[in-house]
N, C-alpha and C positions, 0 to 999 in steps of 0.2 A: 876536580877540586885541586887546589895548590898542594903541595907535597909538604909545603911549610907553614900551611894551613896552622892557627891553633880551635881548640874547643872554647874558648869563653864567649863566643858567642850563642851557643848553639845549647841555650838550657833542655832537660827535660822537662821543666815545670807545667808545658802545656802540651805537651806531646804525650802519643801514648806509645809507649816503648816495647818493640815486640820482642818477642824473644831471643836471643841472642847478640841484642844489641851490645856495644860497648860504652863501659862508661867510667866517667870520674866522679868519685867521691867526693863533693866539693866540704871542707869544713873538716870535723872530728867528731866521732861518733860517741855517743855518752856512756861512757866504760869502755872504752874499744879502742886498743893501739893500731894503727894499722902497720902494716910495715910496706905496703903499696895501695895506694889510691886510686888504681884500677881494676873493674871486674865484668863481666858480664852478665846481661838480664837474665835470669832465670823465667819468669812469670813475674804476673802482675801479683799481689801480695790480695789476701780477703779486707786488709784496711783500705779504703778509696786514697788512689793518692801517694800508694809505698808500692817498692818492689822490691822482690828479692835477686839478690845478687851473687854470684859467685866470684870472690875475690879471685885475682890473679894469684895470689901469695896471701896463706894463713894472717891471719890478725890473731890479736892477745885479746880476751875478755875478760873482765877483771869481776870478777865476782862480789859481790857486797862481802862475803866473809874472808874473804883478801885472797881465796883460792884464782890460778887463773886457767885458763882454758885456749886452747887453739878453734880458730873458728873458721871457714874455709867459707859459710852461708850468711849472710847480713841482711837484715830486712834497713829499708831505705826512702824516705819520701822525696819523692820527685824533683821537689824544689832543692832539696842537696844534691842533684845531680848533673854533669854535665854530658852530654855526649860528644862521644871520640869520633872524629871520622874513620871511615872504613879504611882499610889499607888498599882495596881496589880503587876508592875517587881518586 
């Protein structure tokens, strides 16, 4: 693969994404600051269609009662995701 490759081709929307894959958070998450847009698969999530991800860098969650929280795990559906290529292509 090119080294200057980008990911906007390359959705997870129809892939199924194995474990430790990488990825990008495409969009903003509903309550959730991220402070990086990159993380890794974890597993596939019990919702058809989400997976959970381990972010590279903590995100902020904003609590309905205005408390917030650091969050390191993110559940995510497919079609908001992009995949990264590997750093060995």
């Amino acid at each position: 693969m090119n080294e200057h490759a980008t990911n906007t081709d390359i959705t997870a929307e129809s892939a199924t994404l194995a474990p430790g894959t990488r990825v990008r958070i495409c969009g903003k998450p509903i309550g959730v600051t991220l402070n990086r847009s990159t993380g890794t698969v974890v597993e596939p999530d019990v919702w058809e269609g989400y997976y959970i991800i381990r972010l590279d860098v903590p995100a902020l969650y904003h609590h309905a009662d205005g408390r917030e929280e650091r969050i390191q795990i993110l559940r995510e559906a497919s079609d908001n995701l992009s995949i990264l290529p590997s750093l060995a292509d």
